[in-house]
Backbone as ProteinMPNN parsed JSONL, in Angstrom:
{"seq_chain_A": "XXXXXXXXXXXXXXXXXXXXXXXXXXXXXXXXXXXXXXXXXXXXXXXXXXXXXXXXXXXXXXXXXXXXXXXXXXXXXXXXXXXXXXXXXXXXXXXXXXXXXXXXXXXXXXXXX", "coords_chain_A": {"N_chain_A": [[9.498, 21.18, -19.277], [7.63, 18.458, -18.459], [7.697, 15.27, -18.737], [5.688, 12.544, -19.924], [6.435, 9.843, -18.886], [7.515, 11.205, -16.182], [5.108, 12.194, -15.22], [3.215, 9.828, -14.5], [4.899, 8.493, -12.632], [4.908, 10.669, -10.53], [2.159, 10.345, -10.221], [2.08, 7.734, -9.092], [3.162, 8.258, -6.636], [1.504, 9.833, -5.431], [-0.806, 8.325, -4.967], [0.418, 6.041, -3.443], [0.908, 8.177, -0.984], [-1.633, 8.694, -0.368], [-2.52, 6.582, -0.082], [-0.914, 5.096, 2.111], [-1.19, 7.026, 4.232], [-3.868, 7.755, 4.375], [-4.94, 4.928, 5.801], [-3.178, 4.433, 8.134], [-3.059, 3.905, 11.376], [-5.547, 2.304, 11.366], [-7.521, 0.829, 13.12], [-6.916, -2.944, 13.159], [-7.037, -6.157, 12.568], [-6.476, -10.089, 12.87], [-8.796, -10.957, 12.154], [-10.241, -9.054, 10.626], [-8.614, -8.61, 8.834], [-8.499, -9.279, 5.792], [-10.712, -7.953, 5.104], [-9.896, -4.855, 5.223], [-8.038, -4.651, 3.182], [-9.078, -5.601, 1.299], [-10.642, -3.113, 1.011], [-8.674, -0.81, 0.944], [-7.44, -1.023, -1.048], [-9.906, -1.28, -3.293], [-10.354, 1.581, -2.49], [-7.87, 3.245, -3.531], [-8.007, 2.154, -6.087], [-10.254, 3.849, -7.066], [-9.101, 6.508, -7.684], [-7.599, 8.419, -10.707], [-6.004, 6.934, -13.436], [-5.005, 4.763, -11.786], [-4.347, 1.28, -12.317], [-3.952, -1.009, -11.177], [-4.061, -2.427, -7.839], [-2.465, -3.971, -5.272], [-2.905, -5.258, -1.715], [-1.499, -6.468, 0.461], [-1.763, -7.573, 4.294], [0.211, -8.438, 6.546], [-0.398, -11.473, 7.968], [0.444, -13.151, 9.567], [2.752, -11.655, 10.825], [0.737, -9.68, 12.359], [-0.048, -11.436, 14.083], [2.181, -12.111, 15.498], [2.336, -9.675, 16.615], [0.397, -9.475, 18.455], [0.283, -11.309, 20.324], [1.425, -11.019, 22.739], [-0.2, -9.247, 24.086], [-2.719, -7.886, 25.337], [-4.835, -7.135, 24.001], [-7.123, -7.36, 21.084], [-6.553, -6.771, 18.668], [-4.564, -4.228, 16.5], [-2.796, -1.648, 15.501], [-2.459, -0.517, 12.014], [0.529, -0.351, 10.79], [2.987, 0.353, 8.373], [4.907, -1.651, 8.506], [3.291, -4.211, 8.575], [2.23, -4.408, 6.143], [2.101, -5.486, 2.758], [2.58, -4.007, -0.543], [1.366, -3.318, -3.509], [1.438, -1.766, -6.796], [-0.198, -0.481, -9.684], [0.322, 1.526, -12.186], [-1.014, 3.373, -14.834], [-0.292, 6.094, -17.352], [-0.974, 7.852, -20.171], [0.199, 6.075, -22.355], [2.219, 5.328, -20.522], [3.508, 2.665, -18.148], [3.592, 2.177, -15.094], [5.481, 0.25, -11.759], [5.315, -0.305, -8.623], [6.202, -0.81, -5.917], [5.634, -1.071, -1.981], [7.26, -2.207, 1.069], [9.191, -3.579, 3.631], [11.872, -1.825, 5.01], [15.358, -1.911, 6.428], [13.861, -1.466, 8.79], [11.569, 0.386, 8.196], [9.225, 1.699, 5.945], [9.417, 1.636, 2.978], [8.453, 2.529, -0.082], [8.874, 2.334, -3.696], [10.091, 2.834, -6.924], [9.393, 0.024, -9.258], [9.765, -0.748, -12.153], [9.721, 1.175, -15.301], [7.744, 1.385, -17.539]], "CA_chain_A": [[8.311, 20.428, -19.62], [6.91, 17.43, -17.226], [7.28, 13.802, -19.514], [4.815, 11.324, -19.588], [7.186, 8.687, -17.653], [7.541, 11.725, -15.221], [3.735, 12.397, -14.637], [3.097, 8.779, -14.017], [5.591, 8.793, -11.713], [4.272, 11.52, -9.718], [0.747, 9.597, -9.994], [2.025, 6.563, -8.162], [3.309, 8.51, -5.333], [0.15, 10.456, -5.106], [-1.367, 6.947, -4.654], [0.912, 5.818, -1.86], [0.825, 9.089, -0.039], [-2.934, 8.605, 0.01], [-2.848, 4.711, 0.899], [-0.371, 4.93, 3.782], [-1.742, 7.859, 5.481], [-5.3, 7.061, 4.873], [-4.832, 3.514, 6.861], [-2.423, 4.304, 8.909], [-3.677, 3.708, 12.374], [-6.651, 1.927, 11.255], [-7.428, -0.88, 13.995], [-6.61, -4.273, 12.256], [-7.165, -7.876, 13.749], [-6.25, -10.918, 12.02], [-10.172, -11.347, 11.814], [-10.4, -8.085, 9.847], [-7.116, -8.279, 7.376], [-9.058, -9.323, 4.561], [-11.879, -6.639, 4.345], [-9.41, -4.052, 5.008], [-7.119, -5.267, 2.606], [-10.057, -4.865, -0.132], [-11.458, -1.703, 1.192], [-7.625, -0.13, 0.585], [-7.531, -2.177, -2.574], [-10.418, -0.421, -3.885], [-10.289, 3.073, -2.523], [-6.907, 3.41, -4.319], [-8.384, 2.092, -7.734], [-11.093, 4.834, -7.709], [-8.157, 7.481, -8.193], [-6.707, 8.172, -11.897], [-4.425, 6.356, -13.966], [-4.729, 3.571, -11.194], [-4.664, 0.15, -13.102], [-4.46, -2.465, -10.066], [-3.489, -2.124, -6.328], [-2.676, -5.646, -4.27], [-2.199, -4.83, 0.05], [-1.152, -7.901, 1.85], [-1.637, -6.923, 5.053], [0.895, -9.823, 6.857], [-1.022, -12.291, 9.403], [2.009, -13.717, 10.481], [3.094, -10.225, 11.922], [-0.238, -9.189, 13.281], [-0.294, -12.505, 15.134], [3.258, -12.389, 16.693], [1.847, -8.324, 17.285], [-0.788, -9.291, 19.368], [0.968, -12.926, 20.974], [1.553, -11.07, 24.183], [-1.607, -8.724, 24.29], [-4.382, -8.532, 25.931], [-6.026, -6.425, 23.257], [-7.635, -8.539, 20.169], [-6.35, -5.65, 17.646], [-3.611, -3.59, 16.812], [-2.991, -0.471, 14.582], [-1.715, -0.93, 11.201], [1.77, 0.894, 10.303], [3.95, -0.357, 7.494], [5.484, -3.129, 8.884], [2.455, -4.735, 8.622], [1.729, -4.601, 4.881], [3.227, -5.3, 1.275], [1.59, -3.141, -1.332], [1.993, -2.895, -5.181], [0.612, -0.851, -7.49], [0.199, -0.221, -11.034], [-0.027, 3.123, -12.662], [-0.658, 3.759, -16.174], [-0.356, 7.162, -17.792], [-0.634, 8.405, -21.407], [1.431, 4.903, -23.198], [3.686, 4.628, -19.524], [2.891, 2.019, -17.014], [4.975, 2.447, -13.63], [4.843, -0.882, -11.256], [5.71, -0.16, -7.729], [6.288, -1.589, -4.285], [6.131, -0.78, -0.762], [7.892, -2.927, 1.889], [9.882, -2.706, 4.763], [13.428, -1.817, 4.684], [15.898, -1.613, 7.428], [12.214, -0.712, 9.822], [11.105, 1.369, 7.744], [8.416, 1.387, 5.004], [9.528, 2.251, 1.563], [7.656, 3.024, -1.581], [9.82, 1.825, -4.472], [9.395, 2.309, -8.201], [10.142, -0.957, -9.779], [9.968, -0.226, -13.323], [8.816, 2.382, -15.774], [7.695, 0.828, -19.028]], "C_chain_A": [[8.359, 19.072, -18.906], [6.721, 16.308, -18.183], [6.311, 13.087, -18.939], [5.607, 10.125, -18.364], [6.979, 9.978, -16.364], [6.121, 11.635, -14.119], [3.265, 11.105, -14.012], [3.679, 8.155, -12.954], [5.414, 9.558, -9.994], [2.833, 10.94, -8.957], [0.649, 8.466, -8.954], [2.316, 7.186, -6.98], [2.258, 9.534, -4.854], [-0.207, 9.219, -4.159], [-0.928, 6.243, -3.348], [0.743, 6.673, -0.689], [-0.756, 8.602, 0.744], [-3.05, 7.328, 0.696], [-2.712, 4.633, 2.258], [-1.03, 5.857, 4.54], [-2.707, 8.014, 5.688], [-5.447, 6.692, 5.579], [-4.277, 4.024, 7.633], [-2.873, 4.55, 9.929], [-4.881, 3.542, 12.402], [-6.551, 0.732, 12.354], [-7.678, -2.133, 13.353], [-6.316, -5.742, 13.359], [-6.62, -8.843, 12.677], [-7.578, -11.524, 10.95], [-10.392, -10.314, 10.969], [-9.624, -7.615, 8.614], [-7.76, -8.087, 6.308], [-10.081, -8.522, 4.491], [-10.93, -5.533, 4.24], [-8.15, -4.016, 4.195], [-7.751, -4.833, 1.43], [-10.429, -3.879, -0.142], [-10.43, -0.468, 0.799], [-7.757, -0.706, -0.64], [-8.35, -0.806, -3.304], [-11.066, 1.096, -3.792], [-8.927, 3.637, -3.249], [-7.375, 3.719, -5.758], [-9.482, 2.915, -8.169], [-10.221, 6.365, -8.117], [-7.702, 7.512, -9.811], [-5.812, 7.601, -12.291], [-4.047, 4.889, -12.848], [-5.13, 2.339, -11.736], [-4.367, -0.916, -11.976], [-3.549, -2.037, -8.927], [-3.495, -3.427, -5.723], [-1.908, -5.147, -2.661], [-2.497, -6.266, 0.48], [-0.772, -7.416, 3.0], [-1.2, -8.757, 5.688], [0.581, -10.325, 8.103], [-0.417, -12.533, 10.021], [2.385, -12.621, 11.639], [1.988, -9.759, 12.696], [-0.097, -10.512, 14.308], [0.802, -12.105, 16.37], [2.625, -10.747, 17.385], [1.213, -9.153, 18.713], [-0.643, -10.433, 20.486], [0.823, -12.369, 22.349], [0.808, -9.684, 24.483], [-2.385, -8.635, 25.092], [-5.277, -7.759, 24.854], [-6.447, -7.22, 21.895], [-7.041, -7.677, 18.977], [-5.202, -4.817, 17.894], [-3.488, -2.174, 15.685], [-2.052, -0.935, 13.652], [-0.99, 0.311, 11.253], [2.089, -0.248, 8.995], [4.647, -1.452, 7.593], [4.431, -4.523, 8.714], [1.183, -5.272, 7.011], [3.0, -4.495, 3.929], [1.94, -5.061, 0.642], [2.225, -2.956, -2.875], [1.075, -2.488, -5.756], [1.029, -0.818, -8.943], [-0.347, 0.862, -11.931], [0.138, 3.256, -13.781], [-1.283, 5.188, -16.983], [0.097, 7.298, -19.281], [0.525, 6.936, -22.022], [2.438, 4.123, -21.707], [2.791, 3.656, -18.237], [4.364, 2.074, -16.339], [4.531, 1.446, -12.789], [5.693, -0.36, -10.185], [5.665, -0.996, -6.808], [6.336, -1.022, -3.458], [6.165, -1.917, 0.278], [9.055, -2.696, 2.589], [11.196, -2.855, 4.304], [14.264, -1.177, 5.742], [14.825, -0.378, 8.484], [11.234, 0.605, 9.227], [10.176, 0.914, 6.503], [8.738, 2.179, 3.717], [9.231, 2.173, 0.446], [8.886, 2.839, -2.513], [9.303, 2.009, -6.102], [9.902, 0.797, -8.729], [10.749, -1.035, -11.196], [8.918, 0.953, -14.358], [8.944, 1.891, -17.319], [7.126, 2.531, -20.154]], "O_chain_A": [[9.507, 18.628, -18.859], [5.561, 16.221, -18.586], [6.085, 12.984, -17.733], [5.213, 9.79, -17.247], [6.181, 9.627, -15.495], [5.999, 11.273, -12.949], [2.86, 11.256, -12.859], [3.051, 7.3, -12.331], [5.67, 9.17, -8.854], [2.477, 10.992, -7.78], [-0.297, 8.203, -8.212], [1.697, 6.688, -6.04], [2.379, 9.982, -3.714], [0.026, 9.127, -2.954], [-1.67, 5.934, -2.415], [0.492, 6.211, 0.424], [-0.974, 8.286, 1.914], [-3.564, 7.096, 1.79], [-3.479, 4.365, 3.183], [-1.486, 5.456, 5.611], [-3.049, 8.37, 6.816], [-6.002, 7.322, 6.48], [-5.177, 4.372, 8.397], [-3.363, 5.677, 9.864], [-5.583, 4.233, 13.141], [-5.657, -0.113, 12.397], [-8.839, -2.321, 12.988], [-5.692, -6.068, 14.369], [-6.317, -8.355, 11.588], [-7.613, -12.088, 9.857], [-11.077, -10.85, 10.098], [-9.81, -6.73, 7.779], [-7.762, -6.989, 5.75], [-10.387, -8.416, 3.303], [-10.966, -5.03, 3.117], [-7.224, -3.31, 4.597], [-7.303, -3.988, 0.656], [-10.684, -3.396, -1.245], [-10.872, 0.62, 0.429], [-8.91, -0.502, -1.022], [-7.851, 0.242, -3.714], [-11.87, 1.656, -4.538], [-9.104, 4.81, -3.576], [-7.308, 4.751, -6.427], [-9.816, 2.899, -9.354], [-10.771, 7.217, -8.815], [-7.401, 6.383, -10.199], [-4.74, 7.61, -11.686], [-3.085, 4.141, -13.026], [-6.348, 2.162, -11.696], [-4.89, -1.972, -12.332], [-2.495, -1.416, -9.065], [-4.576, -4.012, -5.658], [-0.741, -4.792, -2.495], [-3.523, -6.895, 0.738], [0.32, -6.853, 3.085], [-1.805, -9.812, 5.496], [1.041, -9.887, 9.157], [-0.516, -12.227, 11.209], [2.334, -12.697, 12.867], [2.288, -9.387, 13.83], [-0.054, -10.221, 15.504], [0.595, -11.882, 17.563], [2.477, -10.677, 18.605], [1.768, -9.261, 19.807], [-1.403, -10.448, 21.454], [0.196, -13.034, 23.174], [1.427, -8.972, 25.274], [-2.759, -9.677, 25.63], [-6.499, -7.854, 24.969], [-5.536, -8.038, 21.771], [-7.242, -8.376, 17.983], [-4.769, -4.589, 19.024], [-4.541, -1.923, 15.098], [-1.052, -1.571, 13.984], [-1.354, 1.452, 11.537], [1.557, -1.336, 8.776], [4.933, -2.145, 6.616], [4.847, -5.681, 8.74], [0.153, -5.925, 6.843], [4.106, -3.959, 3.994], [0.808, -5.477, 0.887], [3.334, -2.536, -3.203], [-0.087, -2.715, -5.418], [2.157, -1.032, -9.388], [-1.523, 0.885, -12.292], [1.308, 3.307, -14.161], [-2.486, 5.35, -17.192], [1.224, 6.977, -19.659], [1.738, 7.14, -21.975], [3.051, 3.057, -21.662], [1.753, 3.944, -17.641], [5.539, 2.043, -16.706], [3.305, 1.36, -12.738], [6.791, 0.071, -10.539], [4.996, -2.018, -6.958], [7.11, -0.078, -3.619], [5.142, -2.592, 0.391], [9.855, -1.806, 2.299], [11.63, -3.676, 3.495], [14.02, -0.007, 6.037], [14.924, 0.815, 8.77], [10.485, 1.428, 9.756], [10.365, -0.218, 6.057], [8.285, 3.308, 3.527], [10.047, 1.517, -0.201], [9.962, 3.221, -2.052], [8.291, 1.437, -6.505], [11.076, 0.566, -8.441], [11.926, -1.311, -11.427], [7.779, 1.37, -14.151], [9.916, 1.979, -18.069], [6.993, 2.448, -21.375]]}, "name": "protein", "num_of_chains": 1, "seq": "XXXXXXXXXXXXXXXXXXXXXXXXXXXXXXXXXXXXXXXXXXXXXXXXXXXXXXXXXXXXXXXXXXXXXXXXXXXXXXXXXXXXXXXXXXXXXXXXXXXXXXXXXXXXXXXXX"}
């Protein structure tokens, strides 16, 4: 039998699956962070059991991206965002993270109330 902490569990990484590979190679400028920042934001929070989504997509890094450029834009990957989420199922709320980790982008539960 499948617990409540479990299912909620499951729910958040639904949620990421969908985030990251949605975006992922969306073209992103420094001029465009913030709409596509809300537009992930709230295509997340129309899913179940999703109680708040925050994507900081990091200016700093798109800038140095694009420093030696000639193109005004670059494609978002993971390196390029911090993402938390908050998932509440049946009594359990699950608070997550994704951020980079030795180059890589990893989805994290943080806690499972």
């Amino acid at each position: 039998m499948v617990t409540d902490p479990q299912t909620a569990c499951f729910e958040a990484g639904i949620k990421f699956g969908t985030l990251y590979h949605q975006f992922a190679g969306t073209p992103v400028s420094p001029e465009s962070a913030r709409s596509l920042e809300r537009a992930m934001e709230e295509s997340i929070e129309n899913q179940p059991y999703c109680e708040s989504v925050s994507v900081d997509i990091l200016g700093d890094a798109l800038e140095a991206e694009l420093a030696d450029s000639t193109a005004d834009y670059t494609e978002l990957t993971g390196r390029f965002m911090e993402v938390e989420m908050r998932i509440g199922y049946e009594g359990v709320t699950v608070k997550t993270r994704m951020e980079m980790e030795d180059g890589y982008p990893l989805m994290k539960l943080v806690s499972v109330e």
